[in-house]
C-alpha positions in Angstrom: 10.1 -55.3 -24.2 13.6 -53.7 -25.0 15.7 -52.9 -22.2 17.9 -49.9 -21.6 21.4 -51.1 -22.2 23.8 -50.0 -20.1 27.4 -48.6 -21.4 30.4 -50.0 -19.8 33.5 -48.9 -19.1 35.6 -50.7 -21.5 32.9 -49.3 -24.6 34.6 -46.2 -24.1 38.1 -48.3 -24.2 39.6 -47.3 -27.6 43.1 -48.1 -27.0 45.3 -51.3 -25.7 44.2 -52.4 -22.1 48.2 -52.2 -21.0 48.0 -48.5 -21.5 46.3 -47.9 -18.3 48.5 -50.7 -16.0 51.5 -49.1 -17.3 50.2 -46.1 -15.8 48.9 -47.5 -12.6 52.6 -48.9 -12.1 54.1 -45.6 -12.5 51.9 -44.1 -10.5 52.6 -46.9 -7.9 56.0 -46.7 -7.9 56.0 -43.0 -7.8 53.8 -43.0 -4.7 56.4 -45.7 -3.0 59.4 -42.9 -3.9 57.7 -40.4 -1.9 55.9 -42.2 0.7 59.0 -43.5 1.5 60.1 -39.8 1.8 62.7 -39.7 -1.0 61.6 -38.3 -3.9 61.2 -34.6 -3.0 62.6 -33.6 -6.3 59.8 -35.2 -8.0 57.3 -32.6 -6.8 57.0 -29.6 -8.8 57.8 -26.2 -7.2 59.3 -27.5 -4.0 62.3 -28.8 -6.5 62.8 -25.4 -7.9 62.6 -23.7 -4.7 65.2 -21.7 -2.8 66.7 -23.0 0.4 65.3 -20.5 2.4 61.8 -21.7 1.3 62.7 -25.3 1.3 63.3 -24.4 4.3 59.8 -23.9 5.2 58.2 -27.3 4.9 58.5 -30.5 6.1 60.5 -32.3 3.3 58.6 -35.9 4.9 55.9 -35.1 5.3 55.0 -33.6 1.9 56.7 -36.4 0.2 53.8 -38.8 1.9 51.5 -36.4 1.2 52.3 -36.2 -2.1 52.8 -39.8 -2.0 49.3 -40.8 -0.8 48.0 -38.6 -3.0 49.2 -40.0 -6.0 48.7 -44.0 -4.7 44.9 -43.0 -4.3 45.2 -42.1 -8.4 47.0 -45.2 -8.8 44.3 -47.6 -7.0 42.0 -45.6 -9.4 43.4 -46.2 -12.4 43.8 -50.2 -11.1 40.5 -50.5 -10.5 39.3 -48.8 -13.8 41.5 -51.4 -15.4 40.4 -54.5 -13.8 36.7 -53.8 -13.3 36.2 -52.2 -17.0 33.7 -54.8 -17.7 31.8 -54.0 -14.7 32.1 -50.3 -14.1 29.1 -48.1 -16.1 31.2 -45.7 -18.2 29.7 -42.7 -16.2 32.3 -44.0 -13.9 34.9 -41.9 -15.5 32.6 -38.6 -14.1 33.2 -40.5 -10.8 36.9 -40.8 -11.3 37.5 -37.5 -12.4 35.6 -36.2 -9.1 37.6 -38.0 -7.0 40.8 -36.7 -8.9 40.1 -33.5 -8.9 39.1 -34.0 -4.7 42.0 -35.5 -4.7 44.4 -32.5 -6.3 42.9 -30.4 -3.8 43.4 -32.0 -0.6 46.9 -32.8 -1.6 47.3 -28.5 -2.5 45.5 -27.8 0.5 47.8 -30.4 2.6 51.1 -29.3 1.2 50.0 -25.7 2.3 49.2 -26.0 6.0 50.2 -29.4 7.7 53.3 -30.0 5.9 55.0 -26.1 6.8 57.3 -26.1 9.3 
C-alpha cells in the first residue's frame, strides 16, 4: 500500500536557503526603524507628500503601523525559513493570505487611526 506523499516546503526551494534570512533581516531591521518611529521616509507616499498633508497624520503612529506590519512579514519569512522541512508547501497559499491580510490592515490603519 503506497502512501500519498506529502510536498514540503523546501521541494519548492530552488534557490540558496540565505536568500530568504537575508530577507527576513531586512525586513526586521526595517520594522525596528519604524517601530521605533523614525523611518517615516521609508513609507511610500507619506515621503512624497506635501506638508500640509503630512500634516494630517500621525507621523508615530504610522511608522508602528507600518512597522508592525512589516515585522509580522518578517516572522513569516523566519518561519518559512526555519520550518521548510516541516511546513506542506501549500503553506505558501497560507502565507500569501496572510500577506495580503496583512497589506490591508496596514492600508486600512494608515487611513483612519493614524490621521490626525
Amino acid at each position: 500500500m503506497g502512501g500519498v506523499i506529502q510536498m514540503k516546503l523546501a521541494d519548492l526551494s530552488t534557490g540558496p536557503d540565505w536568500v530568504v534570512y537575508v530577507g527576513f533581516i531586512i525586513f526586521a531591521v526595517l520594522s525596528i526603524v519604524l517601530i521605533s518611529g523614525h523611518g517615516s521616509w521609508l513609507i511610500s507616499g507619506y515621503n512624497t507628500a506635501s506638508k500640509e498633508e503630512k500634516a494630517k497624520y500621525n507621523e508615530k503612529k504610522l511608522c508602528r503601523t507600518m512597522g508592525i506590519g512589516m515585522s509580522v512579514i518578517a516572522i513569516l519569512l523566519l518561519i518559512m525559513g526555519v520550518f521548510e522541512n516541516i511546513l506542506p508547501a501549500f503553506f505558501v497559499y497560507i502565507a500569501l493570505g496572510i500577506i495580503l491580510a496583512d497589506v490591508v490592515i496596514i492600508i486600512v490603519l494608515g487611513n483612519t487611526i493614524c490621521r490626525r
